[in-house]
C-alpha positions in Angstrom: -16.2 -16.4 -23.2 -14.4 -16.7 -20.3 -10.7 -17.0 -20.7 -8.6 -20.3 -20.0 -6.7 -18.4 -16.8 -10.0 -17.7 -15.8 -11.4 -21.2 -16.5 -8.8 -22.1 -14.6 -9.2 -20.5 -11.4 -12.8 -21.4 -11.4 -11.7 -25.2 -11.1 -9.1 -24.4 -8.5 -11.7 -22.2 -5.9 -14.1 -25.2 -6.4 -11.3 -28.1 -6.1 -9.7 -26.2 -2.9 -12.5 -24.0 -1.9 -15.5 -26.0 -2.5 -17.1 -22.6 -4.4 -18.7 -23.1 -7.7 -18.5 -19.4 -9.5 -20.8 -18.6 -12.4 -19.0 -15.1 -12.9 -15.1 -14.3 -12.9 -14.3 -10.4 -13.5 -10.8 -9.3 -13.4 -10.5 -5.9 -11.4 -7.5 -3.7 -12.4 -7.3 -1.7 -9.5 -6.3 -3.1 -5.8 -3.3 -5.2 -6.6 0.3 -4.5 -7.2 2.6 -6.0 -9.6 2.8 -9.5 -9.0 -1.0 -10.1 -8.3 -4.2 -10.5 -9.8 -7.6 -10.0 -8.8 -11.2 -11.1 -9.3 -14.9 -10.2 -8.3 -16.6 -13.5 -8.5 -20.2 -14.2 -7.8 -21.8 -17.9 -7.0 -25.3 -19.5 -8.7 -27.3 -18.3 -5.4 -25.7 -13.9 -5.7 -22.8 -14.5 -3.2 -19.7 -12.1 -4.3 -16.2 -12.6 -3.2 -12.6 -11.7 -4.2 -10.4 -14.0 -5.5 -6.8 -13.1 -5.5 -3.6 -14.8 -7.2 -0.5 -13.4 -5.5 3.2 -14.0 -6.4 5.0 -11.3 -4.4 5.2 -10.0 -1.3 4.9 -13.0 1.7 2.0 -15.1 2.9 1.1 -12.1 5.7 -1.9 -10.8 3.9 -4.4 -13.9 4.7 -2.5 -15.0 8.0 -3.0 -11.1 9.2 -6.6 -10.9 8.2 -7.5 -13.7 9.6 -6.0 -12.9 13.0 -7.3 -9.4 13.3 -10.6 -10.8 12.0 -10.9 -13.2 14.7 -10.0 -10.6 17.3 -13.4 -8.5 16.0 -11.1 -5.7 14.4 -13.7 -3.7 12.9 -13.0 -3.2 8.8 -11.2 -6.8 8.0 -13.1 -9.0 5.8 -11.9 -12.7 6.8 -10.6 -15.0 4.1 -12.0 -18.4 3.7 -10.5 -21.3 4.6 -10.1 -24.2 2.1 -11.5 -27.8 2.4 -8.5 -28.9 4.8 -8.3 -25.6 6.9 -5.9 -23.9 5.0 -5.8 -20.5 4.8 -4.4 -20.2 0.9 -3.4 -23.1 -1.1 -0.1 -22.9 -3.4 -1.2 -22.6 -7.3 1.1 -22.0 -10.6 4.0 -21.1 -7.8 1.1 -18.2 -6.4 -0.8 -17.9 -3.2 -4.9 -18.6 -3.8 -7.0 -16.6 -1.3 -10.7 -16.0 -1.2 -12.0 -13.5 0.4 -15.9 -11.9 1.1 -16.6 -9.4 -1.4 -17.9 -6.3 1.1 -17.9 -3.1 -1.1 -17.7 -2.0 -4.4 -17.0 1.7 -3.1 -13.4 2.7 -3.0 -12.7 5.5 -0.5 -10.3 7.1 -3.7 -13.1 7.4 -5.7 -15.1 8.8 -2.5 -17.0 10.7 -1.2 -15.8 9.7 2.5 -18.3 11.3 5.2 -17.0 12.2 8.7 -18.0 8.9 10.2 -15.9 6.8 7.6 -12.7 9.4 8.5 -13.3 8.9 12.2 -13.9 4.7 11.4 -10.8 4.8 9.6 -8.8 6.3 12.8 -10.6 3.5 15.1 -9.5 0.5 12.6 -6.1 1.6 12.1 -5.9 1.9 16.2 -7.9 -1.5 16.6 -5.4 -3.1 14.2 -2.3 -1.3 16.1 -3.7 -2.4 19.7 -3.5 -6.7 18.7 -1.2 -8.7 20.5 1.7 -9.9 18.3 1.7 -13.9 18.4 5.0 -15.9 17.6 3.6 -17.2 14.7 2.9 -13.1 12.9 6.4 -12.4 14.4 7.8 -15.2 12.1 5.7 -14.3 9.5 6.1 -10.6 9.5 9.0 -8.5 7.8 10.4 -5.5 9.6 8.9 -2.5 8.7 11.2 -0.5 6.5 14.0 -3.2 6.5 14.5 -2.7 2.8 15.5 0.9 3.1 19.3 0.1 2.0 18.0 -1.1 -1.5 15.6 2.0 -1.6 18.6 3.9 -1.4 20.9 2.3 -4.0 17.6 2.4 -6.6 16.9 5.9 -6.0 20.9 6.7 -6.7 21.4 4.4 -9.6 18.2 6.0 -11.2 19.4 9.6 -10.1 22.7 8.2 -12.2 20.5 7.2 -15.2 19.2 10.1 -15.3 21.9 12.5 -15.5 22.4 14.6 -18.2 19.8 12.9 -20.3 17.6 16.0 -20.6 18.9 15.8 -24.5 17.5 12.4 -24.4 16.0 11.2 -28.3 13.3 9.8 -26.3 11.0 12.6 -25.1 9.4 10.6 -22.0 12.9 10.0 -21.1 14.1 13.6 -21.3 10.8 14.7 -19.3 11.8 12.7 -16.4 15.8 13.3 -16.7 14.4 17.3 -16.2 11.8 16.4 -13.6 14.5 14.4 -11.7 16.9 17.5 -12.2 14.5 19.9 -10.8 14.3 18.2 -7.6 17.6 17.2 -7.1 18.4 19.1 -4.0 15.5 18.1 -2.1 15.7 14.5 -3.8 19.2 14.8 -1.8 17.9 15.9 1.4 15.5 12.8 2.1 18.4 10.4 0.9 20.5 11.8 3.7 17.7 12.0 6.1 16.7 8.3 5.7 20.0 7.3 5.9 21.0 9.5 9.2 17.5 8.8 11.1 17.9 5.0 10.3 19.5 3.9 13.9 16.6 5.4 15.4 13.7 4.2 13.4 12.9 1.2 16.0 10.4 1.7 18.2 7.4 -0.6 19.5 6.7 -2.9 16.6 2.6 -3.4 15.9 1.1 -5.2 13.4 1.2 -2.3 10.4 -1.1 -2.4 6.8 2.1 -0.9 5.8 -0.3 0.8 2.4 -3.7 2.2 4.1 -4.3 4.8 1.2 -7.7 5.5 0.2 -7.2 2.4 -2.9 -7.0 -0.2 0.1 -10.0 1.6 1.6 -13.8 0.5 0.7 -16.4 2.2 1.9 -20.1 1.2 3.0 -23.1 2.6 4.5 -23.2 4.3 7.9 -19.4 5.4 7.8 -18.4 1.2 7.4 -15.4 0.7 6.2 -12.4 -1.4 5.4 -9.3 -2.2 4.4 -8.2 -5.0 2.0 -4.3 -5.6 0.2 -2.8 -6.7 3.2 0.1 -8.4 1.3 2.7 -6.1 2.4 1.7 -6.1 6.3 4.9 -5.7 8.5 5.6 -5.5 12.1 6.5 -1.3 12.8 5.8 1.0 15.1 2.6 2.4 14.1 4.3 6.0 12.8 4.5 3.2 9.6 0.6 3.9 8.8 0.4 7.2 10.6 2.4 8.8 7.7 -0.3 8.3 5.8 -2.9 10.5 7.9 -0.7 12.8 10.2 0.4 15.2 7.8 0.9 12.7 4.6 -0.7 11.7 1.7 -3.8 9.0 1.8 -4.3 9.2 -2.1 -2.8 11.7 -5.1 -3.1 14.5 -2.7 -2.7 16.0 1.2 -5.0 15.0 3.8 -7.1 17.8 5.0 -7.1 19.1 8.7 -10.3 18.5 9.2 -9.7 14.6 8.0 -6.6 14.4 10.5 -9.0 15.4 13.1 -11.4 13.0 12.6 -9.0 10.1 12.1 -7.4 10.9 14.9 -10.7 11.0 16.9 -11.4 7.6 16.1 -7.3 6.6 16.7 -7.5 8.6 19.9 -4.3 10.7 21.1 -0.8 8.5 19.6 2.5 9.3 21.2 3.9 10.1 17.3 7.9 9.9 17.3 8.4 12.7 14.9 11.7 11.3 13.5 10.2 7.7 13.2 7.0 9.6 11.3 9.2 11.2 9.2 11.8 8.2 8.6 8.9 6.7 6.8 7.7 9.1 5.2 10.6 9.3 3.5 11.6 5.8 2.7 8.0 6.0 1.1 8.6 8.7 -1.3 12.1 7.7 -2.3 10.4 3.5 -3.1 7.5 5.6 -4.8 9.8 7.8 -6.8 12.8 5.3 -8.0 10.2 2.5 -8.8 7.6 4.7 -10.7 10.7 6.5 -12.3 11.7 3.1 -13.3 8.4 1.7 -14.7 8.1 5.0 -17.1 11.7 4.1 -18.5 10.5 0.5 -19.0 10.6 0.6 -22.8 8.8 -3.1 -22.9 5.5 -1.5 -21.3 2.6 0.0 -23.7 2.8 3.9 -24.0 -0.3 4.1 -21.8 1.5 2.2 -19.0 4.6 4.5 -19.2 2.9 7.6 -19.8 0.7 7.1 -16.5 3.7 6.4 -14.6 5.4 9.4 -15.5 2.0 11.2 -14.7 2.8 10.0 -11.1 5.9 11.0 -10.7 4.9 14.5 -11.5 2.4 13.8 -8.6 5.2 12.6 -6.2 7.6 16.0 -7.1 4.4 18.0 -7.1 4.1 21.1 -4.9 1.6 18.6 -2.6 3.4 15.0 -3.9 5.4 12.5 -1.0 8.6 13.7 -1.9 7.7 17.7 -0.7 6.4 16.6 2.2 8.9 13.9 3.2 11.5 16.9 2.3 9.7 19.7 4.4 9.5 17.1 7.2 12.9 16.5 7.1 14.1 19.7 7.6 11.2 20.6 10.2 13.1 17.9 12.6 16.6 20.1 11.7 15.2 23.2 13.1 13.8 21.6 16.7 15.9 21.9 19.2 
């Protein structure tokens, strides 16, 4: 039986939408904190995904539109309500309803050639949009929040201090795993915080998250990229630490995947202090907020034991925070 939030967004898609859904199935994956997500079909097949989002700012259906109606390749355009809206305003969240295009995600693979080299040519497709006054009001600044990136990752750096005799052995795993990694956790505070002045640069229209979980794939190396909820204006070294050197999923991309997403991006002028800069910020947000999730004693065991899992992943040999520190300290030895 289909539960009352469920029941609930059925009425609102057909009251604002004009959709009647016969099928509502929440997907766990392809959302963040403060949103939910649903494949929902119609009586004559139709799919579509129907998000409820309470974080993050209104950019996600704005940007898609835009890029969508500019014939960027890889953006599926959200539906418009009755009275041309682009999202309604339901329980305090934002309502959007978008084409469901693939039920392949790029993390679960396998990626062929093509779909590397189409992920290069959307990423540059998005990059090369004009920015309109209306996205520039709309739009944070890439990176802005690095101050209070900072502050979490020290204050958790604080908790976890000398708790290594922690009673709580989750707790004790991560005040050792923190421990271990303190130097290099040191060297990308310092580095994000003495590269900050110079992190500006020409500010595009950024994803801001293009991992392979934002990435679906289809037939003939189609693909696309959906969760545009945290899109910023940056200069584009904001997604090219994902692919230039970075991480796309739990693991380093590949040379031969840089090369073909840079075929199908062409030949960037990469600031290699900007690339790293956000790099950097990345792994310190990743580390201080999965660090903090794990020592959230209200969530299940499950939920704390995965997020520990991934900030193994992050201090790993191979993890954000390894990289972000080895690019650090490649920029110290250039002249």
């Amino acid at each position: 039986m289909m539960a009352d939030v469920s029941r609930q967004v059925v009425a609102w898609v057909r009251a604002d939408f004009g959709i009647d859904l016969t099928a509502l199935d929440e997907v766990s994956h392809g959302t963040g904190r403060y949103a939910r997500l649903w494949r929902a079909r119609t009586p004559d097949g139709a799919r579509y995904a129907v998000k409820l989002s309470g974080g993050g700012t209104s950019a996600g259906p704005i940007v898609t539109a835009h890029l969508a109606a500019r014939g960027v390749p890889g953006i599926a355009a959200p539906l418009r309500t009755r009275d041309g809206r682009l999202f309604p305003e339901r329980d305090g969240r934002r309502l959007a309803v978008v084409p469901w295009v693939s039920d392949q995600r790029a993390l679960d693979g396998p990626m062929t050639e093509a779909h590397w080299r189409a992920y290069g040519e959307m990423l540059a497709a998005v990059h090369a949009v004009p920015v309109t006054d209306e996205l520039a009001r709309t739009l944070p600044a890439g990176g802005e929040a690095y101050p209070s990136i900072v502050a979490a990752t020290r204050d958790m750096a604080g908790r976890l201090r000398d708790r290594i005799e922690s009673g709580d052995p989750l707790v004790a795993e991560l005040a050792a795993t923190w421990a271990s990694v303190a130097d290099r956790v040191s060297t990308v505070l310092r580095g994000v915080e003495r590269l900050a002045a110079g992190r500006s640069g020409p500010a595009v229209i950024c994803h801001g998250d293009p991992h392979l979980g934002n990435l679906l794939l289809g037939p003939d190396g189609q693909v696309w990229l959906v969760d545009w909820d945290d899109a910023v204006l940056a200069p584009p070294e904001c997604d090219l630490m994902f692919v230039v050197g970075g991480v796309l999923a739990f693991a380093p991309i590949t040379p031969a995947q840089e090369r073909n997403v840079r075929a199908g991006y062409g030949a960037p002028d990469i600031d290699a202090a900007r690339l790293a800069w956000f790099l950097a910020v990345r792994a310190l947000d990743d580390l201080s907020d999965w660090t903090r999730q794990a020592l959230d004693r209200a969530s299940s065991p499950d939920d704390r034991a995965t997020a520990a899992r991934i900030v193994r992943g992050l201090v790993s040999p191979v993890g954000l925070v390894t990289l972000a520190d080895a690019a650090l300290r490649d920029l110290d030895r250039r002249p």
